[in-house]
C-alpha positions in Angstrom: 0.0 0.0 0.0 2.6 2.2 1.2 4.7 1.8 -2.2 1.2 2.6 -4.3 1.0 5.4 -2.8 4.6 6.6 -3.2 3.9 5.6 -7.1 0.7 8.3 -7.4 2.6 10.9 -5.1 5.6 10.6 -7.6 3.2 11.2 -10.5 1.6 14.0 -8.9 4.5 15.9 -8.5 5.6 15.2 -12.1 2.3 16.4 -13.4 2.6 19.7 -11.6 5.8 20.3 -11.7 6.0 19.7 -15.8 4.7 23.1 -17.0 7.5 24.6 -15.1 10.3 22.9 -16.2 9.0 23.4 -19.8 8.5 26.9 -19.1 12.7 27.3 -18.0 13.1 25.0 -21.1 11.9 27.3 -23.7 13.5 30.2 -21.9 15.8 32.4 -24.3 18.3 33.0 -21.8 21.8 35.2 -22.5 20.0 36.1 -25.6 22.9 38.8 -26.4 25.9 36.3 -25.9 24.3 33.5 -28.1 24.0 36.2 -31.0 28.0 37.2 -30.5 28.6 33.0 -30.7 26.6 33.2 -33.9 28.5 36.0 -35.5 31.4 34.6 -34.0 30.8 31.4 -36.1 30.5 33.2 -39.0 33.2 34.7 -38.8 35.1 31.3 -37.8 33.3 29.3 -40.7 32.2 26.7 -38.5 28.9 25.5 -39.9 28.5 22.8 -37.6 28.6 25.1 -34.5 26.1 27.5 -36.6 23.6 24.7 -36.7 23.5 24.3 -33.3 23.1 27.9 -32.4 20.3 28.5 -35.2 18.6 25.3 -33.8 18.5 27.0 -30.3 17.7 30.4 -31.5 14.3 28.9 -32.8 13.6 26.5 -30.3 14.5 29.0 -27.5 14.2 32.4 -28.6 11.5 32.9 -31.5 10.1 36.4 -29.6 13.0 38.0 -29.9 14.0 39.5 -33.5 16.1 36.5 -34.9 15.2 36.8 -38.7 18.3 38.8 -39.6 20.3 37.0 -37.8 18.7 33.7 -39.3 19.0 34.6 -42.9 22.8 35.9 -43.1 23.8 32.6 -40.5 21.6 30.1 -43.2 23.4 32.0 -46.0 26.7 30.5 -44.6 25.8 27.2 -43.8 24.1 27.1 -47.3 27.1 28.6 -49.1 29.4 26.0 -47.3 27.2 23.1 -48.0 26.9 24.1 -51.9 23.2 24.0 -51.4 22.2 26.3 -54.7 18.7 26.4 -54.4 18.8 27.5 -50.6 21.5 30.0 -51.7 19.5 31.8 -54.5 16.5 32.0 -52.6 18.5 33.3 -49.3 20.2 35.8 -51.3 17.4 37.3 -53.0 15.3 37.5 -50.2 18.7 39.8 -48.4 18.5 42.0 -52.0 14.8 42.1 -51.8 14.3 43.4 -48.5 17.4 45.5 -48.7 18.6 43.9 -45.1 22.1 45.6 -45.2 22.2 49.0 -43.3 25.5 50.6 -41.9 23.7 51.6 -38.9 23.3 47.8 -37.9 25.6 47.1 -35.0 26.2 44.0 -37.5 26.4 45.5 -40.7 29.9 44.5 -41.0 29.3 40.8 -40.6 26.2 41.4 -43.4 28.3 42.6 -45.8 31.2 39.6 -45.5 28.7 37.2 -45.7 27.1 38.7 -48.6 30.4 39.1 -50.1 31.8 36.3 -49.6 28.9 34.3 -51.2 29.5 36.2 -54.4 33.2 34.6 -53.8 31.9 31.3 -53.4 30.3 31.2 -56.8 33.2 33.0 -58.5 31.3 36.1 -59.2 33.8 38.6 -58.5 32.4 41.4 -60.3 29.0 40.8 -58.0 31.2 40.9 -54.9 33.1 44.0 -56.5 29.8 45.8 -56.5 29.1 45.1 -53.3 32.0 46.1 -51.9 32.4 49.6 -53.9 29.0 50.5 -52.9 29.8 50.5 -49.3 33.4 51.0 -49.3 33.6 54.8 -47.8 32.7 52.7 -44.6 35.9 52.0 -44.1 37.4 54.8 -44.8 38.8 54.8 -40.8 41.3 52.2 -39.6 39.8 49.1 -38.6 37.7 48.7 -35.1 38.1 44.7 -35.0 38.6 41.4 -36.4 35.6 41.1 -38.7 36.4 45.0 -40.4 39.9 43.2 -40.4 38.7 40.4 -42.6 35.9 42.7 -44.8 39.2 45.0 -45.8 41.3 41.9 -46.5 37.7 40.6 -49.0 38.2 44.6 -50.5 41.8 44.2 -50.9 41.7 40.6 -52.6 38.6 41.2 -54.8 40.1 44.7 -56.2 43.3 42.8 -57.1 42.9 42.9 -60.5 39.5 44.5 -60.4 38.8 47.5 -63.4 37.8 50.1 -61.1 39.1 53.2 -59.8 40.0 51.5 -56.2 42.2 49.1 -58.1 44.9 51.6 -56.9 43.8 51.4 -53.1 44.1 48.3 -52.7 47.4 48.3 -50.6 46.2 50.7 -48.2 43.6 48.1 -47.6 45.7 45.3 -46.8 48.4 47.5 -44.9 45.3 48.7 -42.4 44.0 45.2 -42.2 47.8 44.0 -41.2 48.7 46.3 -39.0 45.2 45.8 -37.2 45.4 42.2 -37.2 49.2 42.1 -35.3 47.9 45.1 -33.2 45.1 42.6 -31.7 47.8 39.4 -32.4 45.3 36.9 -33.1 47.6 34.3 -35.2 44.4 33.0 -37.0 43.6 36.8 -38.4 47.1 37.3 -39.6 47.2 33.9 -41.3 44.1 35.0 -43.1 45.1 38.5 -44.0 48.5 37.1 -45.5 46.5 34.5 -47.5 44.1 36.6 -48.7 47.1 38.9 -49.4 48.6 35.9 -51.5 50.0 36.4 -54.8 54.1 36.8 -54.8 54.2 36.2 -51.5 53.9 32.7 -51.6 56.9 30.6 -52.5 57.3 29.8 -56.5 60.3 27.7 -57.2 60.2 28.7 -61.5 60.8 32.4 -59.9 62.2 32.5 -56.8 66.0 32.1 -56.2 66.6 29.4 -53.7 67.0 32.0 -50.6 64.2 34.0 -51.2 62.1 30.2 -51.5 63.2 29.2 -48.2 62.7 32.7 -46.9 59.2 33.0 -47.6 58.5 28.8 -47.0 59.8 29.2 -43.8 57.8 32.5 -43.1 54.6 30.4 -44.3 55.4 27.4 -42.1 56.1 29.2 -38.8 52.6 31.2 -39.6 51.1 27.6 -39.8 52.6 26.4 -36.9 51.4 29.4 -34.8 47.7 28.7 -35.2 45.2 26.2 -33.5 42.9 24.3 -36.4 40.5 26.8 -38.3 39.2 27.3 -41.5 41.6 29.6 -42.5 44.6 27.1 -41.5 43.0 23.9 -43.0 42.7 26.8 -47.3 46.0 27.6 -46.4 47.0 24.3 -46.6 44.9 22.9 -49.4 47.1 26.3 -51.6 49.8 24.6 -50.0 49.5 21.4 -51.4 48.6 22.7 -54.4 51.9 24.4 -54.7 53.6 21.4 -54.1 56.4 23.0 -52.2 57.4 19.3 -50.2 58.0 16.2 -51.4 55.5 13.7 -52.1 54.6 11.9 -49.1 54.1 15.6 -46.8 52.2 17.1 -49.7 49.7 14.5 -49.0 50.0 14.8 -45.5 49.3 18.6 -46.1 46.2 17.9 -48.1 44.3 14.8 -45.4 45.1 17.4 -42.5 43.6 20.3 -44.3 40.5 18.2 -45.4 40.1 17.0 -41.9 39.6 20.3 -40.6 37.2 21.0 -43.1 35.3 18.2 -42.3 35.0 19.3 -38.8 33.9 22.4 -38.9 31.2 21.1 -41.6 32.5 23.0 -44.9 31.4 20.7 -47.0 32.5 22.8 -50.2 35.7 22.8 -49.9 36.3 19.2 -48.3 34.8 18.4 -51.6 37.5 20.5 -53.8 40.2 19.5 -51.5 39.4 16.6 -51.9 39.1 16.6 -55.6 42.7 18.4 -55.4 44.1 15.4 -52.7 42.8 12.8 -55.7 44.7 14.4 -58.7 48.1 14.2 -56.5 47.1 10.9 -55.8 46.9 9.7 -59.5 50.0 11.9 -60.9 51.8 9.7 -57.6 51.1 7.0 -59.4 48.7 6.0 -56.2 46.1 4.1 -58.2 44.7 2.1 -56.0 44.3 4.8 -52.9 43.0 7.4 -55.4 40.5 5.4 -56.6 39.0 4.6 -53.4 38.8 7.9 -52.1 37.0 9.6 -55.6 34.3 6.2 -54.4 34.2 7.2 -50.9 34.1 10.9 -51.9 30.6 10.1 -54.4 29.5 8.0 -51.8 29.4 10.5 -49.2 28.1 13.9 -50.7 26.3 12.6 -53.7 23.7 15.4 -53.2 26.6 18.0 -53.2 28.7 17.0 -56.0 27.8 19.3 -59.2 27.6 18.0 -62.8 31.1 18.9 -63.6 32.9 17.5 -60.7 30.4 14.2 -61.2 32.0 14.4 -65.0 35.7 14.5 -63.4 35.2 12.0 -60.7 33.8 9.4 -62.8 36.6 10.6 -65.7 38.7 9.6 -63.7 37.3 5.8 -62.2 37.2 5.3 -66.3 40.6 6.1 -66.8 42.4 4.1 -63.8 39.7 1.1 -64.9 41.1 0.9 -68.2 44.4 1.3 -67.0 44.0 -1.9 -65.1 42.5 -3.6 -67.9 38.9 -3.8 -65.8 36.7 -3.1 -69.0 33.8 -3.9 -67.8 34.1 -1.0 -65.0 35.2 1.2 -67.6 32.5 1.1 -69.3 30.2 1.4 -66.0 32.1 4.5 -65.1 32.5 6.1 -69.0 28.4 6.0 -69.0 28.2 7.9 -65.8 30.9 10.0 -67.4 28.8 10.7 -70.3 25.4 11.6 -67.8 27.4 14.4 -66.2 28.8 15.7 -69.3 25.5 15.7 -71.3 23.8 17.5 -67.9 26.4 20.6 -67.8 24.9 23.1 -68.4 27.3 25.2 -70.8 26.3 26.5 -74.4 29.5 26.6 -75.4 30.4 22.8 -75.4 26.7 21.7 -76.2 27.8 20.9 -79.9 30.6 18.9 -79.0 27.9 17.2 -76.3 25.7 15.9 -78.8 28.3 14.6 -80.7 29.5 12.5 -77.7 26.1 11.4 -77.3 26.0 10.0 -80.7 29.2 8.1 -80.3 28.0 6.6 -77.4 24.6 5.6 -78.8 26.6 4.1 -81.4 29.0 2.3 -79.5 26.1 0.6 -77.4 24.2 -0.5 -80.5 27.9 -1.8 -81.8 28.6 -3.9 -78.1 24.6 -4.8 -78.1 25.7 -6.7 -81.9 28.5 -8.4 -80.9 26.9 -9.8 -77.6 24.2 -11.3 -80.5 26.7 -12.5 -83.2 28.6 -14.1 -80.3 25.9 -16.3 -79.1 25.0 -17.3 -83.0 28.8 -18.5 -82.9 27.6 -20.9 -80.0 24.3 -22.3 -81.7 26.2 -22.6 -85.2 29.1 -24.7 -84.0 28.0 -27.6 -85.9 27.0 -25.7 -89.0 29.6 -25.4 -92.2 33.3 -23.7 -92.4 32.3 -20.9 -94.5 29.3 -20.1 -92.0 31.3 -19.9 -89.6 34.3 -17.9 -91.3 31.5 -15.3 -92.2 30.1 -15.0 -89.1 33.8 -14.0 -87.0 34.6 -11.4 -90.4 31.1 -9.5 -89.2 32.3 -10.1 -85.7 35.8 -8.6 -86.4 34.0 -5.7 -88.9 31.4 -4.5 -85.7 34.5 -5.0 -83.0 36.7 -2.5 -85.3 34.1 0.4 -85.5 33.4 -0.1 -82.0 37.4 0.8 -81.2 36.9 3.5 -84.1 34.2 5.3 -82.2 36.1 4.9 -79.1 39.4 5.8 -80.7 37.2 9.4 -81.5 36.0 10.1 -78.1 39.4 9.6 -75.9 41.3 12.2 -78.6 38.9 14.6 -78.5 39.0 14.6 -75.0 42.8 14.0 -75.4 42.7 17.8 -77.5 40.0 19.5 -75.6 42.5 19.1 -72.5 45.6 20.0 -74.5 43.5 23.0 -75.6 42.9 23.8 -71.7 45.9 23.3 -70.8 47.1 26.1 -74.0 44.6 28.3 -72.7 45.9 28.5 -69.2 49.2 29.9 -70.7 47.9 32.8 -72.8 46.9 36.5 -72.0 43.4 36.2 -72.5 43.7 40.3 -73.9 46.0 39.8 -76.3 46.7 36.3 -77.2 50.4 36.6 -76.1 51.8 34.2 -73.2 51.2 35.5 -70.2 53.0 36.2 -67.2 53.7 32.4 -66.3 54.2 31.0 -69.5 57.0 33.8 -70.1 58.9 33.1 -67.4 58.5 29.2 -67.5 60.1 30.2 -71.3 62.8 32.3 -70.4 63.9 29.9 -67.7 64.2 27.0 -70.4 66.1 29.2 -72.7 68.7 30.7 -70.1 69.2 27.2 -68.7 70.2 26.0 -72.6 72.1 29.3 -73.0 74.2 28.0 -69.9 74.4 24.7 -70.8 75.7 25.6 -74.4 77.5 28.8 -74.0 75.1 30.6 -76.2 74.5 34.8 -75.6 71.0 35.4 -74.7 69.1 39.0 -74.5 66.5 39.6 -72.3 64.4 42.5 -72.9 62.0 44.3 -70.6 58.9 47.2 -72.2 56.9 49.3 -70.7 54.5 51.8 -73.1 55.1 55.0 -72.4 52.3 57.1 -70.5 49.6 54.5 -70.5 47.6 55.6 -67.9 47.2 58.6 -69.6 46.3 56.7 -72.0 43.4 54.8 -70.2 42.5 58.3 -68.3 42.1 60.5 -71.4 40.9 57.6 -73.9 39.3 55.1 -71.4 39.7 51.6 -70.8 38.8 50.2 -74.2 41.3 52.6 -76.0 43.9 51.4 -73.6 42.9 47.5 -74.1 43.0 48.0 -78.0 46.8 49.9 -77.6 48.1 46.4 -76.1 46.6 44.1 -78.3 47.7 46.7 -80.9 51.3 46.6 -79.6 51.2 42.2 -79.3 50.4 42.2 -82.7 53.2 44.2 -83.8 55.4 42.4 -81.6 54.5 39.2 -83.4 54.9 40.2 -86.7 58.3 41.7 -86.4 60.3 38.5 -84.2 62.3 35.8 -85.3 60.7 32.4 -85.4 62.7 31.7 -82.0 62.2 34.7 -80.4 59.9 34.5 -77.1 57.6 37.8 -75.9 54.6 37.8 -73.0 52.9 40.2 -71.0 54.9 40.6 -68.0 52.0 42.4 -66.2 50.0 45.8 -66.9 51.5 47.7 -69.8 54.9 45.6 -69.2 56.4 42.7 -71.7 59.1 40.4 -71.3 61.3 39.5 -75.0 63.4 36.7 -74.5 65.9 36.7 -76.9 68.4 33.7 -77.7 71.5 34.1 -79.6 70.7 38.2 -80.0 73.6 40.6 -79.7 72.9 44.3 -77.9 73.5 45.4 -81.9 70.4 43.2 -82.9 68.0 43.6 -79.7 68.7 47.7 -80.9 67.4 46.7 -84.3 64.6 45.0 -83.0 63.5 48.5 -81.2 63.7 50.1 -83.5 61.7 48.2 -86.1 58.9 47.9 -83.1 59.3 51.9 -82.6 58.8 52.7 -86.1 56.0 50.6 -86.7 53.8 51.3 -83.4 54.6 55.5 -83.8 52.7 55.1 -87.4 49.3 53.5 -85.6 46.3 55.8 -85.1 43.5 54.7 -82.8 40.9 57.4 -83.0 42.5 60.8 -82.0 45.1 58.6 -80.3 48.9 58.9 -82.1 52.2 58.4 -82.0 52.2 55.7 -79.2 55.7 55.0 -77.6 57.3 52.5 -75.7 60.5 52.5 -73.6 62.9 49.4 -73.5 65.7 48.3 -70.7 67.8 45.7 -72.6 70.8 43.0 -70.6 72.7 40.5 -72.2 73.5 37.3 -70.7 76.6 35.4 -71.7 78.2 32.1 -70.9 81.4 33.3 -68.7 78.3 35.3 -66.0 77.1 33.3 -63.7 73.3 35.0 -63.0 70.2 33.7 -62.4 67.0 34.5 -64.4 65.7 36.8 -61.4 68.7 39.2 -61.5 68.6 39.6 -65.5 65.1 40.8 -65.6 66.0 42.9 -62.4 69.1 44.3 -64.3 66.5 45.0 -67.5 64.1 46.3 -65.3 67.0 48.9 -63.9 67.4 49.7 -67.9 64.2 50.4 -68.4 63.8 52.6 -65.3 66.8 54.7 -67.3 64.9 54.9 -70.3 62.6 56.4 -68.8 64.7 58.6 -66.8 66.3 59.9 -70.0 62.9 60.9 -71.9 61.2 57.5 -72.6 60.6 56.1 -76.1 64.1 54.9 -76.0 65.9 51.7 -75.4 68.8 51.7 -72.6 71.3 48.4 -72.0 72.8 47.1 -69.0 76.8 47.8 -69.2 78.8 44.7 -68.9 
């Protein structure tokens, strides 16, 4: 009796004690500290940590005004997760209601989200707009981290940006540095530098082997300083991909940066490094590794993957199947292949896409007829000689335009990435190499000159005036003077004679077996023929040249010849421009 009654007692004071507890449950308590968290995470990237906060927020704190807060946190997670329809229909909904308002205690958080979503999708000249709208902002120094991080964004996206804050962008990394050591977060001065990027990272084709180390070990220690983040695990993806260690650490690079990615939940770019971690892993010659991890990598973000990294992934199962002779997988993977390739959406290649569908139509009809002739071999065993003899001439016939059609498809996939691979090394202006391919060519020709004991010129041009140019004529003027001035160039150079655009208005002519006498010549016939073009009112367009000659008893280093040229052409201009000035030896 005595324990029934401790039973209903029990119950009692559950039932009436329930509404309270529920009550305290549902409480949104430090309402202001779990906002800072959330703007905290976004700042941090970590989408998993967001989740939980945006699950509390609605559980816990639906009176108070979390929509804001909601859309620009869901906007990350979305972004990270490559979830395009959320991320459309998030974005418009921030243009829509015209959300973003400097007087916002969180404007600045706003606008990096924002901006950086335009980054995610490789919209730069969305995120440029964005950025120059509300730029005058930051005008002042820096107050904290996140105006820290939105003037590194500025900085980065205006790199090569057309706009009149191309020029500013300096200023804005210089505040966001000296902000970032002032507060000496090791995290915000990894991510200033990164963002900062370009020559500052290590390049072994341009670097001498002091300044490498210098700026490896500068990278490293930075590395070494700061706990796992986001901004440590893209730091080392760039790191891998620069392949500045040997083999086995590059890899090691690449599964530690993924890993951190993976925990903080950005799914994105565990999927590109990834993606990155698997093309080591086949040039490595790790076949068997790389091919497991593009299956666990389909496997487990199926729904993320897009069309064109589908088309990769399964490009490459088809290759390393065929490789190992496993047809039958090949073929399995070359269909899927062929799904993601016919999906892309891109105008451009939707000729060459039909055309790939046909072959494969084709080649099915072809394996579907020999699967039939083979099983008339087996019922017509007993039948005559000549039967017979007909019957494996068809067979060889169909088997031959099957390997015909096949033949087709892996060369013009052979060319299309042979055509990429061209493409990456021009100036997309004005069809000369570019800054890369340049100095990939000079170094080949000063390393023959060395080995040979051949002379070898380097040249180094910069037109004359031509941001007047672009100031008084505009833009387009100033485009159509250096495709104007490639052109020229081209026409007028020996057959192995080597000329990019070194950057701007710059060019770099790398010339082998050229005396001082000859690289004058060459000036001059350039000279004569650009002073004759007329662009509009625009006339008499000059250049200015600094000119060194290597020979085989210096010992010098491609980085101190163009410096030497680049002393030359600093005379030049010294002495009145449109001339050409050479390094005394």
């Amino acid at each position: 009796m005595n324990f029934k009654l401790s039973i209903i007692f029990s119950l009692l004071v559950v039932a009436f004690t329930s509404p309270y507890v529920n009550s305290q449950d549902n409480r949104c308590e430090n309402y202001d500290s779990v906002i800072s968290n959330l703007y905290t995470s976004i700042e941090a990237l970590n989408v998993k940590k967001l989740k939980s906060i945006n699950e509390y927020l609605k559980l816990h704190c639906a009176d108070n005004d979390i929509e804001i807060h909601l859309l620009f946190s869901e906007l990350t997670i979305a972004d990270a997760e490559n979830d395009r329809s959320k991320i459309e229909l998030l974005r418009d909904k921030i243009t829509a209601s015209k959300i973003l308002d400097k007087s916002n205690s969180h404007f600045v958080w706003h606008l990096y989200v924002l901006a950086q979503s335009w980054f995610w999708d490789t919209k730069s000249d969305k995120a440029v707009s964005l950025l120059s709208e509300y730029n005058s902002y930051f005008i002042s120094e820096p107050k904290n981290p996140i105006e820290v991080r939105v003037l590194s964004l500025i900085g980065g996206y205006f790199n090569n940006a057309k706009s009149s804050i191309e020029k500013e962008k300096n200023d804005y990394f210089d505040k966001a540095e000296i902000k970032a050591n002032e507060i000496g977060d090791p995290e915000l001065k990894l991510y200033v530098n990164f963002r900062r990027g370009g020559e500052a990272f290590p390049d072994s084709n341009t670097d001498s082997a002091v300044e490498y180390k210098r700026k490896k070990d500068k990278w490293m220690n930075m590395l070494d300083s700061v706990d796992p983040c986001v901004t440590k695990a893209e730091v080392m993806l760039f790191w891998g991909y620069l392949e500045v260690e040997e083999k086995q650490k590059n890899l090691t690079v690449l599964e530690g940066a993924i890993q951190i990615l993976s925990e903080f939940g950005v799914t994105r770019t565990v999927i590109d490094g990834s993606m990155l971690y698997i093309e080591l892993l086949i040039d490595y010659g790790e076949a068997s590794k790389a091919e497991s991890m593009i299956k666990k990598l389909i496997y487990d973000y199926a729904d993320s993957l897009d069309s064109f990294q589908k088309k990769q992934l399964y490009g490459w199962l088809f290759e390393l199947s065929s490789s190992q002779e496993r047809y039958e997988d090949a073929l399995k993977y070359k269909d899927e292949y062929y799904l993601n390739l016919i999906a892309k959406d891109d105008k451009t290649q939707k000729k060459l896409d039909q055309l790939l569908l046909e072959y494969k139509v084709e080649e099915q009809k072809a394996a579907s007829k020999m699967l039939k002739q083979s099983l008339q071999l087996i019922e017509l065993e007993t039948e005559n000689e000549k039967q017979k003899n007909y019957i494996l001439i068809l067979f060889v016939i169909t088997l031959s335009v099957a390997l015909f059609l096949f033949s087709i498809i892996i060369y013009r996939g052979r060319k299309s990435k042979i055509e990429l691979q061209k493409l990456a090394m021009i100036d997309s202006l004005t069809g000369a190499w570019n800054r890369r391919a340049i100095t990939l060519k000079a170094a080949q020709e000063l390393a023959m000159a060395q080995r040979k004991g051949h002379n070898l010129t380097i040249l180094l041009a910069d037109l004359d005036d031509f941001k007047s140019v672009n100031d008084i004529y505009g833009h387009d003027v100033g485009d159509l003077v250096l495709k104007t001035f490639a052109n020229i160039a081209s026409d007028n150079m020996r057959a192995n004679d080597q000329f990019g655009r070194w950057g701007g208005e710059e060019w770099l002519f790398i010339l082998p077996a050229t005396s001082m006498e000859e690289a004058k010549n060459l000036f001059n016939r350039l000279s004569d023929k650009l002073s004759k073009v007329k662009l509009g009112d625009l006339s008499n367009i000059t250049f200015s040249m600094g000119a060194v000659e290597f020979s085989s008893e210096r010992n010098i280093d491609l980085n101190s010849l163009i410096k030497e040229a680049d002393k030359q052409l600093y005379v030049a201009k010294e002495m009145g421009k449109n001339r050409v000035c050479f390094a005394s030896r």
